[in-house]
DOLUM-393786 format. One record per residue: residue number from 1; residue in three letters; chain; x, y, z of N, C-alpha, C, CB in turn. Coordinates in Angstrom, 3 decimals, always signed. Atoms other than C-alpha are relative to their C-alpha. Glycine has a CB too. Example, Ala and Ser with C-alpha at 12.3 -4.5 7.8 and 13.67 -1.06 7.14 Angstrom:
REM residues 2
(rec 1 'ALA' 'A' (+0.890 -1.190 +0.000) (+12.300 -4.500 +7.800) (+0.900 +1.200 +0.000) (-0.992 +0.027 +1.246));
(rec 2 'SER' 'A' (-0.820 -1.190 -0.060) (+13.670 -1.060 +7.140) (-0.770 +1.090 +0.730) (+0.414 +0.462 -1.415));
This chain:
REM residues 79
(rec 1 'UNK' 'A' (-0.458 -0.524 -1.265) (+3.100 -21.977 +1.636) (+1.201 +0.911 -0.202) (+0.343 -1.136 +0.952));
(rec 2 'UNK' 'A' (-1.294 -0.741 +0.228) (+6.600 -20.698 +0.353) (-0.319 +1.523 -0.673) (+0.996 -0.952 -1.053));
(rec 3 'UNK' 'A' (+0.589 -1.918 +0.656) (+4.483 -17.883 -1.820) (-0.490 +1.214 +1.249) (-1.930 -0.183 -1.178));
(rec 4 'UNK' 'A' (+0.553 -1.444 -1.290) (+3.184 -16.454 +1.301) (+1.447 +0.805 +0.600) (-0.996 -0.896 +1.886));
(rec 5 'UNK' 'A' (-1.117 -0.321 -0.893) (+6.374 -16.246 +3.093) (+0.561 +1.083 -0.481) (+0.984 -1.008 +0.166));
(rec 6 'UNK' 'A' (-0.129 -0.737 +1.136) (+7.701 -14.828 -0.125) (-0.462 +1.710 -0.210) (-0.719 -0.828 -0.859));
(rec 7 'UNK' 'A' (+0.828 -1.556 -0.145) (+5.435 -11.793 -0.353) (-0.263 +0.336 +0.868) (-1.086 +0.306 -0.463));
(rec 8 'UNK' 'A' (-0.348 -0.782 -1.327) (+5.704 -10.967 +3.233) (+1.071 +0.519 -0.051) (+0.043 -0.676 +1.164));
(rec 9 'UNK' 'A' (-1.583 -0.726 +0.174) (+9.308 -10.434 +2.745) (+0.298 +0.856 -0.956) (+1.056 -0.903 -0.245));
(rec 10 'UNK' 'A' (-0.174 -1.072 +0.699) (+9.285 -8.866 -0.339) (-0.767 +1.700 +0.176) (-0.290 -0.604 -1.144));
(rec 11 'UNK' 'A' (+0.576 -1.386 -0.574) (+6.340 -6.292 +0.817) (+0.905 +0.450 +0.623) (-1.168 +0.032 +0.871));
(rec 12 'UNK' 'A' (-1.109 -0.264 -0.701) (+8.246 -5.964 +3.834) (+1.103 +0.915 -0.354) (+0.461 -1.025 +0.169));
(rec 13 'UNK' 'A' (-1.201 -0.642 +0.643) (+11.556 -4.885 +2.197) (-0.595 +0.987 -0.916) (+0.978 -1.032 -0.782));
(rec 14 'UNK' 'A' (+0.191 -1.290 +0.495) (+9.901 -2.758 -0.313) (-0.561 +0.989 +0.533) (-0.490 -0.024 -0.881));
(rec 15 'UNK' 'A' (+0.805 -0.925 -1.256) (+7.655 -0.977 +1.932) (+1.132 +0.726 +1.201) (-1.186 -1.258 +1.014));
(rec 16 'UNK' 'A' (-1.197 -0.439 -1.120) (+10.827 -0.275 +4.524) (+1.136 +0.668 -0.916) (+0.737 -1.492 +0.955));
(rec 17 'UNK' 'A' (-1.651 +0.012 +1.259) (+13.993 -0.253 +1.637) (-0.313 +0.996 -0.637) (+0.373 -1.390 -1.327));
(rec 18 'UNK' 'A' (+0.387 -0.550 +1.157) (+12.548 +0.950 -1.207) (-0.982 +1.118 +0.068) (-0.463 -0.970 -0.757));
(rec 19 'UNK' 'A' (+0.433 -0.731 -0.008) (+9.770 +3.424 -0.524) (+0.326 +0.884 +1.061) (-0.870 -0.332 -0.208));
(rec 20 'UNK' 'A' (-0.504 -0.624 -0.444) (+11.017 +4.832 +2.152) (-0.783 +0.594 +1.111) (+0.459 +0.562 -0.808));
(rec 21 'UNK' 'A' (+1.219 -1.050 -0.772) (+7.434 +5.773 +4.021) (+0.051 -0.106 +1.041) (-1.405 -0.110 -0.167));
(rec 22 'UNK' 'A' (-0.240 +0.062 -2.112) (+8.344 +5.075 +7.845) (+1.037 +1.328 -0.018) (+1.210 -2.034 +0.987));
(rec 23 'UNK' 'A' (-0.708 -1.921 -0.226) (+10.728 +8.194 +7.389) (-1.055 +0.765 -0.475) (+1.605 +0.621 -1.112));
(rec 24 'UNK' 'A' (+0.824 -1.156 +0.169) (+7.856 +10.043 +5.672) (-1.038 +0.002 +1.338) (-0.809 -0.089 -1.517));
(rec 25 'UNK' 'A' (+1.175 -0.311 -1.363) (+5.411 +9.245 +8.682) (+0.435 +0.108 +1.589) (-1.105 -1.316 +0.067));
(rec 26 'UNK' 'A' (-0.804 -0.702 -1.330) (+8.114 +9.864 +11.355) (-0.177 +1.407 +0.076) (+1.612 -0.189 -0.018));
(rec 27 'UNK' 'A' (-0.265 -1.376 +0.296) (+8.533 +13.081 +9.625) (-1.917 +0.970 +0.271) (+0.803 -0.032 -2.001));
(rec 28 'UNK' 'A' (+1.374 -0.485 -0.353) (+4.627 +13.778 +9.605) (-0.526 -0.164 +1.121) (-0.846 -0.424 -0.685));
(rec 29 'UNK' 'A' (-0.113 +0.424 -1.182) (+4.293 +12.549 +12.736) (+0.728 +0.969 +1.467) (+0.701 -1.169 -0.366));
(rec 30 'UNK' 'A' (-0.630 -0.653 -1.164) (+6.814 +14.530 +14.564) (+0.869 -0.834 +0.774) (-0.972 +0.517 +0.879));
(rec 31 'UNK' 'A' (-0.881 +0.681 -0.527) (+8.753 +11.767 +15.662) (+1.423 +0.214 +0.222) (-0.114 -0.826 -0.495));
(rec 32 'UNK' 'A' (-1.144 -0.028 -0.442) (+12.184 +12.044 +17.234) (+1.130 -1.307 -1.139) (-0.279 -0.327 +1.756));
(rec 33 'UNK' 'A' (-1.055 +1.238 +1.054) (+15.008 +10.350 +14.771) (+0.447 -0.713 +0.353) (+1.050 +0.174 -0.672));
(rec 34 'UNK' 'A' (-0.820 +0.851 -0.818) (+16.395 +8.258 +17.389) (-1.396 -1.196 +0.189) (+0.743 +0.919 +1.624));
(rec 35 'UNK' 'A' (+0.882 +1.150 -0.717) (+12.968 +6.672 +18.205) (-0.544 -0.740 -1.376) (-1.438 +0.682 +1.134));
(rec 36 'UNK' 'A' (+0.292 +1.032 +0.621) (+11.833 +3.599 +16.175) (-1.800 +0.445 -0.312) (+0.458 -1.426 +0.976));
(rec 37 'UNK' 'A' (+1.755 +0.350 +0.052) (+8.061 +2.977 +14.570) (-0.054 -1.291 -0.363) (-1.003 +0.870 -1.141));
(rec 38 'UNK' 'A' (+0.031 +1.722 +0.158) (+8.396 -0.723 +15.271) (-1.819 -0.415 -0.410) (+0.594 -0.914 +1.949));
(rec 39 'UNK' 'A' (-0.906 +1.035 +0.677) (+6.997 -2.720 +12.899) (+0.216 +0.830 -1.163) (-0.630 -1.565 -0.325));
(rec 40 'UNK' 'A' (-0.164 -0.664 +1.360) (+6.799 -0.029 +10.252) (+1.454 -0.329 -0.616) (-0.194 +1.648 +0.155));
(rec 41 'UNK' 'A' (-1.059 -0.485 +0.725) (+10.357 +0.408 +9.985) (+1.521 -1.065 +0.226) (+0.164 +1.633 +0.554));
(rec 42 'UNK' 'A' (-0.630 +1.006 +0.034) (+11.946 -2.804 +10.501) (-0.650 -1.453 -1.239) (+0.013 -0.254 +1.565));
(rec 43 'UNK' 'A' (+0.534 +1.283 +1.316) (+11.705 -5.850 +7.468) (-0.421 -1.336 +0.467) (+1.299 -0.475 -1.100));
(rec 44 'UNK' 'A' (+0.202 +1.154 -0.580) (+11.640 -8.531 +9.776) (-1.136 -0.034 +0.661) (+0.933 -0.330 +0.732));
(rec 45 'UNK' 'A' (+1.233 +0.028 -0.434) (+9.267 -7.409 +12.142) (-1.502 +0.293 -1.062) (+0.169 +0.968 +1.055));
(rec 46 'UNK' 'A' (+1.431 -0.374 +0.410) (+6.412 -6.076 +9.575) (+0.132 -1.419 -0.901) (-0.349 +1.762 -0.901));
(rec 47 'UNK' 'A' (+0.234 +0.987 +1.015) (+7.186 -9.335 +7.287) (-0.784 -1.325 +1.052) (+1.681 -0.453 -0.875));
(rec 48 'UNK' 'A' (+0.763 +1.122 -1.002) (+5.800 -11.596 +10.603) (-1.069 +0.577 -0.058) (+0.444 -0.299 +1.555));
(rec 49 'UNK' 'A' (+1.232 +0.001 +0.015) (+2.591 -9.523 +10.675) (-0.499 +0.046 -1.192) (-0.431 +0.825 +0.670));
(rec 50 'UNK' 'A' (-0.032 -0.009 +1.648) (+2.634 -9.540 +6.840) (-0.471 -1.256 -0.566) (+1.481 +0.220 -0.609));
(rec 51 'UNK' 'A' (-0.211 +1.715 +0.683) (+2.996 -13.445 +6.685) (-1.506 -0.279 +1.149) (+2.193 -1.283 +0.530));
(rec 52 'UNK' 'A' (+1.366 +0.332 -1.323) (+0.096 -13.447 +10.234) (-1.636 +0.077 -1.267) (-0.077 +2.039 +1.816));
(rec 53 'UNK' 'A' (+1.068 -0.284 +0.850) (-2.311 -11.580 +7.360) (-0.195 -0.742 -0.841) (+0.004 +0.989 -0.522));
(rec 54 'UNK' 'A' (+0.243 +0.612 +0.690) (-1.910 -13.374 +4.489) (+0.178 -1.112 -0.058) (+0.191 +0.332 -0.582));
(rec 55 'UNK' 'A' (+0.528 +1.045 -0.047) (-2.574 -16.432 +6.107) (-1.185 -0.280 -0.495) (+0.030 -0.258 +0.931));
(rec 56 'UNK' 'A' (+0.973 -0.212 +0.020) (-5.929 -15.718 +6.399) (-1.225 +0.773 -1.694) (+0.310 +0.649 +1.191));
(rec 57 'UNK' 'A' (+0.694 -0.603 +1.277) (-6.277 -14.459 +2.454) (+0.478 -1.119 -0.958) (+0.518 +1.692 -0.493));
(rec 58 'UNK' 'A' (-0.004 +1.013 +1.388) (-6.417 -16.437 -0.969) (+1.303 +0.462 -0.462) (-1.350 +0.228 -1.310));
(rec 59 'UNK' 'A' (-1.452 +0.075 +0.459) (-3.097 -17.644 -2.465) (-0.191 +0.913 -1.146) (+0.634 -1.557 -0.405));
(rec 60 'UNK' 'A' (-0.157 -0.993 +1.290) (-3.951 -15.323 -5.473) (+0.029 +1.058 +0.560) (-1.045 +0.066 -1.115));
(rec 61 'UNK' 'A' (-0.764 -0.785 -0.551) (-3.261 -12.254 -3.115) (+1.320 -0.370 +0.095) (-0.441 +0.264 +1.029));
(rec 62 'UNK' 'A' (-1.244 +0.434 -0.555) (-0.174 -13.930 -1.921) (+0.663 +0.245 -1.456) (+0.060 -1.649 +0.758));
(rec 63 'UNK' 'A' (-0.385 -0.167 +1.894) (+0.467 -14.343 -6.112) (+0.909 +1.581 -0.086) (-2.012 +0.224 -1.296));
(rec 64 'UNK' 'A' (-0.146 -0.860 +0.400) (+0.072 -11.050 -6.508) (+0.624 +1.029 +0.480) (-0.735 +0.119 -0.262));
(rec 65 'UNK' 'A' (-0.748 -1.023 -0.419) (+1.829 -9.442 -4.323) (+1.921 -0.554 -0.265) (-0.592 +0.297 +1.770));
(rec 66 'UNK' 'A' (-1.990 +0.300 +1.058) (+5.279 -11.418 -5.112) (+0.788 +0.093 -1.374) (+0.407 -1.328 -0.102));
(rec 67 'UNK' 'A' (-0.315 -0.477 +1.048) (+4.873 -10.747 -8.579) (-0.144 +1.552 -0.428) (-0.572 -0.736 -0.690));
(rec 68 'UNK' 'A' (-0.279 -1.369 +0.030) (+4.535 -7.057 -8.171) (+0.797 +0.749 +0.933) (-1.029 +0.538 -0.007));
(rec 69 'UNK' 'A' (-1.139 -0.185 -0.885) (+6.892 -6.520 -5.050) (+1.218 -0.969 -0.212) (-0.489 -0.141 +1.393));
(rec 70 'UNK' 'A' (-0.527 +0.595 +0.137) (+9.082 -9.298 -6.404) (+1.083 +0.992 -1.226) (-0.791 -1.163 -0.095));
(rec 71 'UNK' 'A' (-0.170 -0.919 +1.220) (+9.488 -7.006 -9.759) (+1.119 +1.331 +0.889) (-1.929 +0.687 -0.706));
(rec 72 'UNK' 'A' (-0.996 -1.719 -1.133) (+10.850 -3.688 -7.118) (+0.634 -0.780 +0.462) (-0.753 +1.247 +1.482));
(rec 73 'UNK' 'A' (-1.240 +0.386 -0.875) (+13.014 -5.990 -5.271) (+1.288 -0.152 -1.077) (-0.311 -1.571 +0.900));
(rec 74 'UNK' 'A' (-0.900 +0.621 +0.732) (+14.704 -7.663 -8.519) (+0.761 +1.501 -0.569) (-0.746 -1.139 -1.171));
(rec 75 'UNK' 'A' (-0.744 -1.616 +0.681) (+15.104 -4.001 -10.280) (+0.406 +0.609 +0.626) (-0.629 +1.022 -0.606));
(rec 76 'UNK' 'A' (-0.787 -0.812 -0.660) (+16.660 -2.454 -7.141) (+1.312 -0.588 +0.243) (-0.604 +0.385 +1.134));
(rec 77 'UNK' 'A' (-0.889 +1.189 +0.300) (+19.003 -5.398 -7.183) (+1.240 +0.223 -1.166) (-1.012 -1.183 -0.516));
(rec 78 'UNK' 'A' (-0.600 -0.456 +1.985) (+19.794 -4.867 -11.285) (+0.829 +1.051 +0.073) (-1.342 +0.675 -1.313));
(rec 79 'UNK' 'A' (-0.304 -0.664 -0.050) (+20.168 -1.528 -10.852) (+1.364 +0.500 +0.564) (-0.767 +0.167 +0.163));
């Protein structure tokens, strides 16, 4: 149960933090800089529909996504 949670949050944060792509699809988009793309661009909100999904999938997704978004969280950390 704790692995899921886990790799919701870490997606989450890397997907928002680290890649940066809710500013690239504001920007493609045409979006106004003031206005939000809730849940894209918040960690909290996309890590609840993050953790909703990978209820519904095998703990070896869940695995695999904390040991490859776990990896970008720790090295932005290090760094």
């Amino acid at each position: 149960m704790y692995i899921k949670l886990l790799a919701a949050f870490l997606f989450a944060y890397y997907f928002v933090n680290v890649t940066l792509l809710p500013n690239s699809i504001k920007k493609y988009l045409q979006y106004p800089p003031y206005k939000r793309l809730k849940p894209f661009d918040c960690v909290t909100c996309l890590s609840v529909w993050v953790a909703c999904v990978l209820y519904f999938l095998p703990l070896e997704v869940s695995q695999f996504i904390t040991i490859a978004f776990g990896a970008g969280f720790i090295a932005t950390r290090i760094k």
